[in-house]
Residue, then its C-alpha position, 0 to 999 in steps of 0.5 A: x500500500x502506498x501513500x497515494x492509494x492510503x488518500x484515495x481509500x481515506x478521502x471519501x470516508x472523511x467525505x462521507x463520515x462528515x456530511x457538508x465538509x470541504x475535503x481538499x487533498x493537496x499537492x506538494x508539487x505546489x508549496x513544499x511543506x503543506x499537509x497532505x489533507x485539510x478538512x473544513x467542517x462546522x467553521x474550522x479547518x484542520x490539517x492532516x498529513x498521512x504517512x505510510x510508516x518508512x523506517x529510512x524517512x527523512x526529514x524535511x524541514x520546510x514541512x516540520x517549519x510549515x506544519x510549526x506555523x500552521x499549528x498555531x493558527x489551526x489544528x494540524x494532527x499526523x495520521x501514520x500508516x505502519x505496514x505488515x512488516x512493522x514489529x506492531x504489525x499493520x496499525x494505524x496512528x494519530x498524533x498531534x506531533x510526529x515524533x509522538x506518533x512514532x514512539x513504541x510506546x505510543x504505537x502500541x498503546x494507542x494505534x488501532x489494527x490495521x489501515x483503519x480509516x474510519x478509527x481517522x474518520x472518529x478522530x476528527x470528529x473527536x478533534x471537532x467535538x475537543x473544540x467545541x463543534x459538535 
């Protein structure tokens, strides 16, 4: 599974779960550094950047600047995908910070099994209803 087939299965599950959100799916090629996904929905817009767990992943600073920089002025949360072969197995994660997301403990404490898009789904929900937007 890749990171684009992850958008592709994500992205109408988020459409259908929150009826008369803005789903967008942006594209690095025009500003480096922006999330992947925003939604807006009840009058906020959150930001979401979806990862499919690679061991070898590099950092990029112009993305950890941005996201800096975004999360003041909104929320912005780190969806990672871990696959078969990670020691956890395949789990899905959301974390407001990428280095909680990819800590043991956290993965295994508070991941979900598999590639489960509607565990996202309720998390921005959850995120919504945290602010107050039910």
């Amino acid at each position: 599974m890749t990171e684009a087939t992850i958008q592709a299965a994500l992205l109408p599950k988020i459409r259908a779960g929150l009826p008369g959100s803005v789903v967008t799916k942006h594209s690095e090629r025009l500003v480096a550094g922006v999330p992947d996904v925003s939604v807006s929905w009840r009058g906020l817009t959150t930001w979401w950047e979806l990862e499919h767990w690679n061991p070898k992943r590099s950092e990029d600073p112009r993305q950890d600047f941005l996201i800096a920089k975004l999360s003041v002025q909104a929320p912005v949360r780190y969806v990672i995908y871990l696959g078969s072969k990670h020691k956890h197995g395949p789990r899905t994660l959301v974390a407001a910070q990428l280095v909680l997301a990819l800590s043991a403990t956290f993965q295994e404490s508070l991941g979900v099994l598999g590639y489960n898009h509607d565990h996202v789904v309720t998390e921005i929900k959850r995120l919504y209803k945290l602010r107050g937007l039910r």
